[in-house]
Structures are given as structure tokens and as C-alpha cells.
N, C-alpha and C positions, 0 to 999 in steps of 0.2 A: 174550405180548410182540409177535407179529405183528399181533394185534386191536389194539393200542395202536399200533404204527406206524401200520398204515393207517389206522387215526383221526387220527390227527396230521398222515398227508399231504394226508387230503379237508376236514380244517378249516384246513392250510394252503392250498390253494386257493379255498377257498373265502372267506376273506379276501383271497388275491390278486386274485380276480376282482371282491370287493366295491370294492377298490383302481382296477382297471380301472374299472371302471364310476362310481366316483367323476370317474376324469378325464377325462372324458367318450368315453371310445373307446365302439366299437360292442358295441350289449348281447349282439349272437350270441355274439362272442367268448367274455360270462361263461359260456356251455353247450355251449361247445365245447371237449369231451374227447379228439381222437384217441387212440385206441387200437392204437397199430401194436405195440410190441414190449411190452406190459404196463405201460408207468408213463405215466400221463398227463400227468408234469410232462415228458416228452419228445417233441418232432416229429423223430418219424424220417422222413429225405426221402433221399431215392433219387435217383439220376445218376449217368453213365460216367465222371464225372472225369478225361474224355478226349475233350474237347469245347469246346474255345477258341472262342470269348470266354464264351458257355455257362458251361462246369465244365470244368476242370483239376486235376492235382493236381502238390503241390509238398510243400517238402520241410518248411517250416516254418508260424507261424500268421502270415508276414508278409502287410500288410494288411486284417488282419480272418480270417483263413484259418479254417477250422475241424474240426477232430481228424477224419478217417474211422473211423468204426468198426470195429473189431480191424485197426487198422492204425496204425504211427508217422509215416504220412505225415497232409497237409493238405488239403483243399479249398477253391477258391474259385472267384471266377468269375461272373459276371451270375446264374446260380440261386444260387448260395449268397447272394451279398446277398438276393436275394428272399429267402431261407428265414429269414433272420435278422431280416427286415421282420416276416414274418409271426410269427414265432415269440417274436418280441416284443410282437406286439400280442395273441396270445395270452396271453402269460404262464409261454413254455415253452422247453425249453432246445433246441436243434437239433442231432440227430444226424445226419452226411451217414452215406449208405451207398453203395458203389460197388459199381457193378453192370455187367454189359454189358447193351447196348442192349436184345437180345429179353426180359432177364429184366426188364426195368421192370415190363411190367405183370401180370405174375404174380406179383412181387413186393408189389403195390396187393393186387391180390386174393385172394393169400393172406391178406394182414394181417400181412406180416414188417414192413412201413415203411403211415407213414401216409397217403406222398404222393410222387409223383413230382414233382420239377423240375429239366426235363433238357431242356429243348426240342422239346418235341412241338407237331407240327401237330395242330390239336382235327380228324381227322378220324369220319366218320359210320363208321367198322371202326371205329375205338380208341373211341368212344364207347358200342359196342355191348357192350367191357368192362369200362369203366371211367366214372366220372364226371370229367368237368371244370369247372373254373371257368371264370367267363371269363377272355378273351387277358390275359397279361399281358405280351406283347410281339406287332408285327406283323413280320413275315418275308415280306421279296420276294424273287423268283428269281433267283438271277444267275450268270454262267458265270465259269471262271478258264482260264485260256490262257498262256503264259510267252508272254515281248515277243516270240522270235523265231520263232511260231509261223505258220502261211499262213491260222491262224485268229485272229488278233489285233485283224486288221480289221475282224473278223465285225460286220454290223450288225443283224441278225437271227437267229433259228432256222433259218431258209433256208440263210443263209451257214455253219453246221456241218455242210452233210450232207456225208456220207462220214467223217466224225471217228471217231477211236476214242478212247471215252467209258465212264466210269465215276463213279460215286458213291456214297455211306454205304447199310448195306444195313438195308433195311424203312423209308426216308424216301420221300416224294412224289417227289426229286431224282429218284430210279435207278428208280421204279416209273411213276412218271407224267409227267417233264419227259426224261428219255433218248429215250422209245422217239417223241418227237414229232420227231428229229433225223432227214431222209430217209437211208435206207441208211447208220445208226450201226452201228458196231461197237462192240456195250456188250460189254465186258467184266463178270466177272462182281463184284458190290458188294463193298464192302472192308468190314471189319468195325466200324472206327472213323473218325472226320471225317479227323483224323491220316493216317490209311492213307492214305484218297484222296489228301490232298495231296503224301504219300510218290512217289504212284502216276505224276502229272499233272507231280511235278519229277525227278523219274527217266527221264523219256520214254516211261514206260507208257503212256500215254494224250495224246491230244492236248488232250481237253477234258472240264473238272471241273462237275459240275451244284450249287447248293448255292443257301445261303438269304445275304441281304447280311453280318449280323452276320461268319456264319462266313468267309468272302471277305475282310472287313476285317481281322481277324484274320491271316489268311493273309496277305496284302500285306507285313507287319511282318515276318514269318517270313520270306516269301521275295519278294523283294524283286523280283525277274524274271519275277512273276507278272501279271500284267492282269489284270481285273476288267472284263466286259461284261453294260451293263445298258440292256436291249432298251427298257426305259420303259414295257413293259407295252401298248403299241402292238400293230396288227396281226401284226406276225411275232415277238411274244414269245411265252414259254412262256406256256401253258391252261393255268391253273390254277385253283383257285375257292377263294372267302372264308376256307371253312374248311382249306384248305391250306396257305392261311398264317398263320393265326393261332393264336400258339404259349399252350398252357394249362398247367395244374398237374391231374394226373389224382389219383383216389384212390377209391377203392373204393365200389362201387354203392350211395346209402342214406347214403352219411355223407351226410348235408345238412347235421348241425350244423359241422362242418368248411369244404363246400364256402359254406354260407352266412360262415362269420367268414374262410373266404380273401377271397370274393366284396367282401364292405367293406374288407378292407384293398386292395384292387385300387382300388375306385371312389374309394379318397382320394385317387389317384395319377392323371397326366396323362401323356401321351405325351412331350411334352418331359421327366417324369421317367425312363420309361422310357429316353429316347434318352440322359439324360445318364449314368445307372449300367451303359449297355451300352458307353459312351463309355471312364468311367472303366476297364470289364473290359476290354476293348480296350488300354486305356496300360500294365495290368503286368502282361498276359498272359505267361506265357511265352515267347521268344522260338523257342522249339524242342518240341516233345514227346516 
């Protein structure tokens, strides 16, 4: 009886795939099997679900939401559309999985989920354990500051020293754009995006390090926030190419995987990307 299902599931995909490829989507997709939790009709994709505009979770499937894994709550959020872009042009069904941040990518290379999409910068560490696709989003650096702050003014990197400063812990923000602040008092990383901005409207901190998406998000939440964006000019944060551009990782070797991400990426243009991170943005959650 199990010899007989599994026949039935590899000659149903394999008609789905004849399907795909009749309509003219990209031919990797028909050979591409991820194999994260055992059934191939599923893309299990991994994120904090604690990560506005990103991933969130909520309590229902409104707007597209999608079931978390052993859990009665929902996902959604700028990666979940992605996963549902992809997992469409696959041919396959989208399991989210909620994780905290350090266990993403042990999560990839285990082989518990097929793929992370969580908002990662594709940096040359994480690619040391992981594979990625290309960017499917670009991420600038940018500061947050409540209005009534002596840092509100700030027109530079220059203009924060002496701040006490914090941000998301194992991101570029609190490893590589904090310690550029002359005489920062970093505090030590908060576990999730949330926390930080917990940390920054509490008066923990004077001043929040973070990528634009996440900022714009926060502006909605909390409204007495500011948003300071150096333009990338001389006294902005150093950062470099692949610090900001944010990928889909997944474990070393898949190529049939990263190749049928890779086309569903390249059908897609930056004014799409801006406008699905637009729409995450309008019904984010107001709070977390």
C-alpha cells in the first residue's frame, strides 16, 4: 500500500510538472524537488515570524496568511508572499516554520526546512554555510531616534557619537554599523527586530541601527519615532554590497532548488519588489 501511494505521488508530479512546463514557466522548476521535511509536494521555509514588514505572525489566514507549522497561529509578511511566489511556480505547497533567528541556519542544514526566507543579508559568513539565491530584496541602512531625542537632528554617523545604542542580535546593524558610532554605548543585541524597537521607545537606548523596510514599519507602530537616512554619503554607515542585499539561503548543493528560486527571482523587477514590501508594510501589524 505505501509502494502504491508513492507511485501515485511521483506520477502526480510528474504531470504537474509536465503542466508547468506546458505553460511556459522555467524548465528548472520541473527538477526541482526540495527535500526539507520528507514530501516533495511541500516547501518548507523557515522565518522568526517576528519581523515586520519581513514576517509576523497573526492570529488568522487574513490576507493570504499561512498556517505555521504545529502551531494555530498564521504567517505573513514580505517573505511569506515570496514563499508563495515561489512555491507556486514550483508546483508545491508552503509550509512557514517559526524559528528564532540563530536557528535559521542550522535549520537549512540540517534539512528540517528547505529554505530560509527571513531577511538575511547574503553575507561571505552565512555563505560559508549556506547557499543563496540572488537578492530578492535591497536593504539600506538607516537609524531610528524618537522626535524628542538631542539625536533627531543627526545628519551623519558623526552626529551619534556618545549614543547609547542597540540593535537585532547576529545582523550587520549591531556587528558592523554600532561599533562605527565614536564612543557608542552598545548595549547588548536584543533577540528580536520587536525587542529593539521595545528597547529605543522605552528610553533604553537613544538610537536604533536597522535596514529601511524595517524602520518603515516601525514609523506605523510608533509614530514618535524618526527615521535618519544618511544617503549613503560620506558620514554614512560602511557597509558593502553584500550587506545589504537580502537572499533566500538553503542548504549547500541544492542547486536544483537554488537554480528554480533563481528564475522566479529574475521574472521579477525592483519596482515589484518595492511594491509587495509596500503592500507588507499597509497591514503589518500595528504592535507585536
Amino acid at each position: 500500500m505505501k509502494k502504491m501511494k508513492l507511485t501515485a505521488l511521483c506520477l502526480a508530479l510528474a504531470a504537474m510538472a509536465g503542466l508547468v512546463g506546458c505553460g511556459g514557466s522555467a524548465s528548472s522548476a520541473d527538477t526541482a524537488l526540495p527535500d526539507g521535511d520528507g514530501d516533495p509536494a511541500v516547501l518548507t521555509v523557515a522565518m522568526e515570524c517576528a519581523y515586520a514588514p519581513y514576517n509576523w505572525t497573526q492570529t488568522d489566514d487574513a490576507n493570504g496568511a499561512v498556517q505555521i507549522r504545529n502551531s494555530s497561529d498564521y504567517a505573513y509578511g514580505y517573505d511569506v508572499m515570496m514563499a508563495k511566489k515561489i512555491g507556486e511556480a514550483l508546483g508545491q505547497e508552503v509550509q512557514i516554520v517559526k524559528l528564532d533567528w540563530d536557528s535559521l541556519v542550522p535549520a537549512v542544514q540540517s534539512g528540517d526546512v528547505d529554505c530560509v526566507i527571513a531577511g538575511q543579508s547574503i553575507t561571505s559568513k552565512r555563505a560559508e554555510q549556506v547557499d543563496f539565491s540572488d537578492p530578492y530584496y535591497y536593504a539600506s541602512i538607516v537609524t531610528l531616534v524618537k522626535k524628542d531625542s538631542p539625536y533627531a537632528a543627526a545628519a551623519g554617523v558623526a552626529d551619534l557619537a556618545g549614543a547609547t545604542c542597540t540593535s537585532q542580535l547576529g545582523t550587520i546593524w549591531y556587528d558592523i554599523c554600532l561599533p562605527q558610532i565614536e564612543n557608542a554605548d552598545i548595549l547588548p543585541a536584543q533577540e528580536t527586530a520587536p525587542a529593539m524597537l521595545v528597547a529605543l521607545d522605552s528610553g533604553a537606548v537613544d538610537v536604533v541601527v536597522t535596514d529601511r523596510p524595517t524602520a518603515q514599519a516601525a514609523l506605523v507602530a510608533y509614530p514618535d519615532f524618526v527615521m535618519l537616512d544618511f544617503g549613503g554619503g560620506d558620514d554614512d554607515f560602511a557597509v558593502s554590497e553584500e550587506e545589504i542585499n537580502i537572499g533566500i539561503s538553503m542548504k549547500k548543493g541544492n542547486t536544483a532548488l537554488k537554480d528554480a528560486i533563481n528564475e522566479v527571482l529574475a521574472a521579477m523587477t525592483t519596482d515589484d519588489y518595492n511594491a509587495m514590501m509596500d503592500e507588507a508594510i499597509s497591514v503589518q501589524p500595528l504592535s507585536e
